[in-house]
C-alpha positions as CSV (number, residue, x, y, z in Angstrom):
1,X,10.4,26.1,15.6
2,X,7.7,27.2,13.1
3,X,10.5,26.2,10.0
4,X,10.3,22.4,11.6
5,X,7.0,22.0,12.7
6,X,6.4,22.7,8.5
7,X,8.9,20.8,7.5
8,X,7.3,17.8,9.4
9,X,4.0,18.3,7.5
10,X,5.6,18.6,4.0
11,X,6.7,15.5,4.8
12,X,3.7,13.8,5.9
13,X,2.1,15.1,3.3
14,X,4.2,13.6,0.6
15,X,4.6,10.5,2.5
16,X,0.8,10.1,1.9
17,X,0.7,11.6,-1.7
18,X,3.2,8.8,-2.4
19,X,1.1,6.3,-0.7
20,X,-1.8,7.2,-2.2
21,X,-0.4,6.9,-5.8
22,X,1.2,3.7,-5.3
23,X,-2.0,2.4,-3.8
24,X,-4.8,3.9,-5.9
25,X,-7.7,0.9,-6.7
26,X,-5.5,-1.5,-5.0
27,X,-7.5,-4.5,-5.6
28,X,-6.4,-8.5,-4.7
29,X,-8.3,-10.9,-6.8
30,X,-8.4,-15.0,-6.1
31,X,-9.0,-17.5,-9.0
32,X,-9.0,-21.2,-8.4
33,X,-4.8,-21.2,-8.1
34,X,-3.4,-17.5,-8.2
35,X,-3.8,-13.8,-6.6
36,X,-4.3,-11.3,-8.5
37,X,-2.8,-8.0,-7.1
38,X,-3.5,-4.7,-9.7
39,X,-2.9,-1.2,-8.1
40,X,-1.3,2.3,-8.9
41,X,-2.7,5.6,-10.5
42,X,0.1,6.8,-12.9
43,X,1.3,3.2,-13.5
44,X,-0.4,0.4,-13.1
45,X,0.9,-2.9,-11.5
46,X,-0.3,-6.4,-11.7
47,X,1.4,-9.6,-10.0
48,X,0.1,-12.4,-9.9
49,X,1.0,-15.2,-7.0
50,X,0.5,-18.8,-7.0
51,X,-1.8,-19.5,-4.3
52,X,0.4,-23.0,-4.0
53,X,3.5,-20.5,-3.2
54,X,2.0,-18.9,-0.1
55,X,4.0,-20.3,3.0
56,X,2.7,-17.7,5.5
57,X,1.1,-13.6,5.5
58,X,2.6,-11.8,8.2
59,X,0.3,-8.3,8.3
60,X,2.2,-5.1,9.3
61,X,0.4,-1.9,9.9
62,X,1.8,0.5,11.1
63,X,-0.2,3.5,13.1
64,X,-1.0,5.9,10.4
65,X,-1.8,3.5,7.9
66,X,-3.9,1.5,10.5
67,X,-6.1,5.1,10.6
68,X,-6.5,5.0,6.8
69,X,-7.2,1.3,6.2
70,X,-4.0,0.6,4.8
71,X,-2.0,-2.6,5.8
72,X,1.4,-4.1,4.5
73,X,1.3,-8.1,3.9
């Protein structure tokens, strides 16, 4: 009971540790013909996409990130 109650919070919790370190100053810049996508605390990743690529964004969000402003493209 008590043993999996905790066990379901540990892993909450480092579901959004993990989050928050791949997603820390997530920030999506547009110049005149790419995105600019930097994020990440430890390591920092930036991809950039030519805007002339982009077929279609399909948005996901699911519940939890949808209460903390996160959203998967």
């Amino acid at each position: 009971g008590a043993a999996a109650v905790l066990m379901l919070i540990l892993i909450v919790l480092i579901s959004v540790a993990k989050n928050f370190f791949q997603l820390y100053r997530f920030t999506v810049v547009r110049t005149d013909d790419s995105l600019l996508i930097e994020k990440g605390l430890f390591q920092r990743n930036l991809q950039t996409i030519p805007v002339r690529k982009i077929q279609g964004i399909k948005i996901k969000q699911q519940f939890l990130r949808r209460l903390l402003g996160f959203a998967s493209a």
